[in-house]
C-alpha positions, 0 to 999 in steps of 0.5 A: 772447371777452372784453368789448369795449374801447373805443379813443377815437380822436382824429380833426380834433381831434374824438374819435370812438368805435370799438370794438375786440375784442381777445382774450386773446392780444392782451391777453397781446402787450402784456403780455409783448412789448416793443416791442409796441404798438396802432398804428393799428386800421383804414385811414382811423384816426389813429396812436396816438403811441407812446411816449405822450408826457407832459404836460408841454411841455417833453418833446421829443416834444410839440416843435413840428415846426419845432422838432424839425426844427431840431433834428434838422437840426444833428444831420443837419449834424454826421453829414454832417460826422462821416462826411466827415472819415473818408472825405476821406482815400481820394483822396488816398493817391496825392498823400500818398503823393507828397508824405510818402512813405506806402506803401498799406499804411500808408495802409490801417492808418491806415483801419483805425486810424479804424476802430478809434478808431469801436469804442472811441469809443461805449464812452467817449461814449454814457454820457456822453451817457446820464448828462449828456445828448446836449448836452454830447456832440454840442460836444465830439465836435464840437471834436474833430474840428475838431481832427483836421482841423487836424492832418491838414493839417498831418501829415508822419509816420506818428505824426501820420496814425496819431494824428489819424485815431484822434482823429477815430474818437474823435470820430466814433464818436458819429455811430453811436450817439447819432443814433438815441438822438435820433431816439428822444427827439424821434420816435414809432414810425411815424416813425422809419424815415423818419428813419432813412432821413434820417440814412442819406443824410446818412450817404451823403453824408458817405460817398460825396460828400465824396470827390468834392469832396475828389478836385476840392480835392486837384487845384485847392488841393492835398490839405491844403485837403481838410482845412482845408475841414471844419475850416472847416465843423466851426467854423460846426457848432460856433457853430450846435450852441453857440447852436441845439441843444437837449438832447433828455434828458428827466428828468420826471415820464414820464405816458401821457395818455389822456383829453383833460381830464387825465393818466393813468398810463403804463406806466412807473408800474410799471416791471416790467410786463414781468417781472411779467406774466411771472412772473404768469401767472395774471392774469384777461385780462378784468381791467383793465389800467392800465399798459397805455397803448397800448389808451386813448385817444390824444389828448394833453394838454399841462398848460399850467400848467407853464411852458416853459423859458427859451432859456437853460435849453433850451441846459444844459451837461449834465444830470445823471441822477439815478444813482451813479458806478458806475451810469455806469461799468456801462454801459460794460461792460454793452453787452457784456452785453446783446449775448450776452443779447439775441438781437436785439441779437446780430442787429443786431451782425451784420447792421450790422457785415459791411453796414459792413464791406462799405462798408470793402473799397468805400472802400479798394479803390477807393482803391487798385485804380483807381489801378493799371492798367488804370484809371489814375485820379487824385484826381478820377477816384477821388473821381467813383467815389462818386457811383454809392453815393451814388445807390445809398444814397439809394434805399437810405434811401428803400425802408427809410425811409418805405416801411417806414413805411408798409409797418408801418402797413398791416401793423399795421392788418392785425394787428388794430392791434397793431404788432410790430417783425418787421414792419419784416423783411417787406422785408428780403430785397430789400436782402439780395439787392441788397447781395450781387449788387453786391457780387460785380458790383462785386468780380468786374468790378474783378478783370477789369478791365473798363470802369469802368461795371460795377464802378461800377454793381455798387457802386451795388447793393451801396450800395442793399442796404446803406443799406436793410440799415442803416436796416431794422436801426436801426428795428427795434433800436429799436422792440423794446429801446427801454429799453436802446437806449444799451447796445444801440447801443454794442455795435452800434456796437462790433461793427461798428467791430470787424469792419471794422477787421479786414476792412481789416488783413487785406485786403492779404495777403488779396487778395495772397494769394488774388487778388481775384476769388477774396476778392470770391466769398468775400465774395459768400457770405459777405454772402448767408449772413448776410443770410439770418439775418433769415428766423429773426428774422422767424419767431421774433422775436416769441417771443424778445422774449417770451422775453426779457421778464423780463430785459429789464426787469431792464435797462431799470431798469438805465437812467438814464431808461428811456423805454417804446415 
């Protein structure tokens, strides 16, 4: 055994002592695993804040709550919007279809365009956001889609539905990489499935209500005003995100506090430490340990001699990175990178992406079967059909937001207070379960064309498995490669954008050619298959990341301004 550490805890703002052994394999944990952390070492003990936070009060994780909440509400407000403008279309094929003449299928390679514009977009806008901030990014997406909305109502050819969709992809795309990359500036580790789960059911509402209102507009004011409506609300989103958002880039002086009277070094004063402490295997573990800040004290000090900035000051046009041109034109190839040589990174893709493409047969076969016989339904009847994913989404974010929040925290206690990110997978099955068994329910009932309640409430399963897939997967991506999480989540993003643009081109002569009970079996083993891949990330994970440690820092000092777990 190794001599004792002590762990001041910081506990009604009094610091109590406790005593906490930790062996050589715990102390080699925190060397060699990224995304490996002392989280909480006994039940009624405070959580460590990790990343530690730095001292300095204009870092966006010493915010105030109130601060951070209205922040990330305009985030929450532009992803609600972000996901509406993509999916008011559906219910109104049929009326467009009366009034411009546009066949389904051309309506479905105008989905699938959408789609396609998602992938491309990340590419081009998270490192923009990554070199000159989340600020800049968030106004001009935003703007953009006011503008696809304009051009929606107002499209009569196919240039134009093919065109302003693929615009509003552009823009929208931010939605799917750039939220967690906020969520990462402004929220420690114990936190961020909670907010996931958040953003997932703004996600849900975008996705699955918006359709409804747009099926009750298109009906009452015509289809058109089911764009001039967000084109409405992307304008007042416009003057708040203008006048309230402020930038969550931090660039300072990063330091780990770990003593109440001053700052400690963190552990990004040695950048390498995870490709050093690889490399360096004959390190003493009975030596000290200084970059290691998750094993001190975890109260935080704020030095109140550097001045808050001014209003004017927290609301940049941009922020420039310190960095060359060609460190920004690296990371929109290096994402691709990342994917192949980080097995983590490789199971989110997989995982986020055949989920995502799930969501897409649910949008366009409902907007296209449902309106065939037997069921017959109109714009309204069609938009109602969302209400089951939407319930299904909200439970969804739920089991994978605070519950596994709180799922983490016992398990990490349980784990002598140190937090893996595999622990987030210890849930993961229900939801592989759920999304694979309403897949089939909804796909099968549908192909019978039995009552509408069956296809309704196999969509519902399928939409919880699928949220709480969404959200398990975006927490744990972020917890173990947080240093590389831009690249991480454009190559997501691009991915997942990839295999849904597919999946919707090719459903058409898929289902014409094998018949929809048949496509939907197929689909059924095809979402188990894959969402049984998480039993071997959840076994071995950890010794990837070990694995992996080396390169991963290698990286991580290929970011613009890394910031550790």
């Amino acid at each position: 055994m190794l001599k004792l550490l002590f762990i001041k805890m910081a506990a009604n703002q009094d610091l109590e002592t406790t005593t906490q052994v930790a062996d050589a394999s715990t102390l080699d944990d925190l060397r060699l695993s990224p995304g490996t952390v002392f989280l909480s070492h006994a039940k009624d003990a405070p959580i460590i804040l990790q990343p530690r936070p730095s001292e300095d009060p204009n870092d966006p994780l010493n915010w105030s709550k109130i601060r951070k909440t209205i922040n990330f509400s305009l985030v929450l407000f532009y992803t609600l919007l972000g996901f509406a403008v993509i999916t008011v279309q559906t219910p109104l094929w049929a009326p467009i279809n009366e009034d411009l003449g546009f066949s389904s299928v051309a309506l479905t390679n105008g989905y699938a365009t959408n789609v396609a514009a998602l992938a491309v977009g990340c590419v081009f806008f998270v490192p923009l956001a990554l070199k000159y901030g989340r600020r800049p990014v968030y106004l001009t997406t935003t703007l953009l889609m006011l503008l696809s909305c304009i051009w929606q109502a107002k499209m009569t050819t196919l240039a134009d539905l093919y065109l302003s969709v693929f615009l509003s992809g552009l823009a929208s795309a931010v939605n799917e990489a750039l939220v967690q990359i906020t969520i990462a500036d402004l929220y420690f580790v114990h936190q961020r499935g909670t907010m996931n789960g958040i953003y997932i059911l703004c996600v849900a509402i975008g996705n699955y209500l918006a359709p409804v209102a747009s099926g009750y507009v298109a009906n009452s004011q015509g289809w058109t005003w089911s764009f001039w409506w967000p084109c409405i609300f992307f304008g007042v989103a416009n003057v708040l995100m203008l006048f309230f958002y402020e930038e969550t880039k931090y660039i300072g002086p990063i330091t780990g506090i770990c003593q109440a009277n001053g700052p400690n070094p963190s552990v990004h004063t040695e950048p390498n430490l995870y490709e050093k402490a690889a490399n360096d295997k004959e390190t003493s573990v009975g030596d000290p340990i200084p970059t290691i800040s998750h094993l001190e004290d975890p109260s935080v000090y704020i030095n109140r001699n550097i001045p808050l900035k001014s209003y004017r000051e927290r609301l940049p046009w941009f922020v420039n990175s310190p960095g060359s041109f060609a460190s920004f034109i690296r990371h929109i190839y290096q994402p691709f990178q990342v994917m192949g040589l980080f097995p983590i990174v490789a199971f989110a893709c997989l995982q986020y992406g055949t989920a995502i493409a799930w969501l897409a047969i649910l949008a366009t076969t409902e907007a296209s079967l449902f309106a065939l016989p037997p069921y017959n339904f109109n714009t309204i009847a069609i938009g109602n059909l969302n209400i089951a994913p939407f319930i299904g989404f909200l439970f969804g974010s739920v089991f994978g937001g605070p519950i596994n929040d709180w799922s983490i925290v016992r398990l990490a206690r349980r784990n002598r207070g140190i937090y893996e990110p595999e622990m987030r997978l210890r849930l993961y099955i229900i939801p592989v379960l759920a999304m694979a068994a309403g897949l089939l329910m909804y796909g099968l009932t549908l192909a019978k064309g039995v009552h509408w309640i069956l296809p309704a409430t196999g969509s519902g399963i399928m939409a919880f498995g699928i949220s709480a897939i969404m959200d398990l997967n975006l927490s744990y991506l972020i917890d173990a490669h947080i240093e590389i999480l831009g690249d991480a989540l454009v190559a997501v993003t691009f991915v997942r954008n990839a295999i849904a643009m597919v999946i919707v081109f090719v459903l058409p002569p898929w289902m014409n050619g094998m018949g929809t009970y048949n496509m939907f079996v197929i689909m059924g083993v095809l979402s188990l298959t894959f969402g049984l891949t998480f039993i071997p990330m959840m076994l071995y994970g950890k010794r990837v990341r070990i694995a992996c440690s080396s390169r991963y820092a290698r990286y991580a000092q290929k970011q613009f301004s890394p910031r550790g777990v």
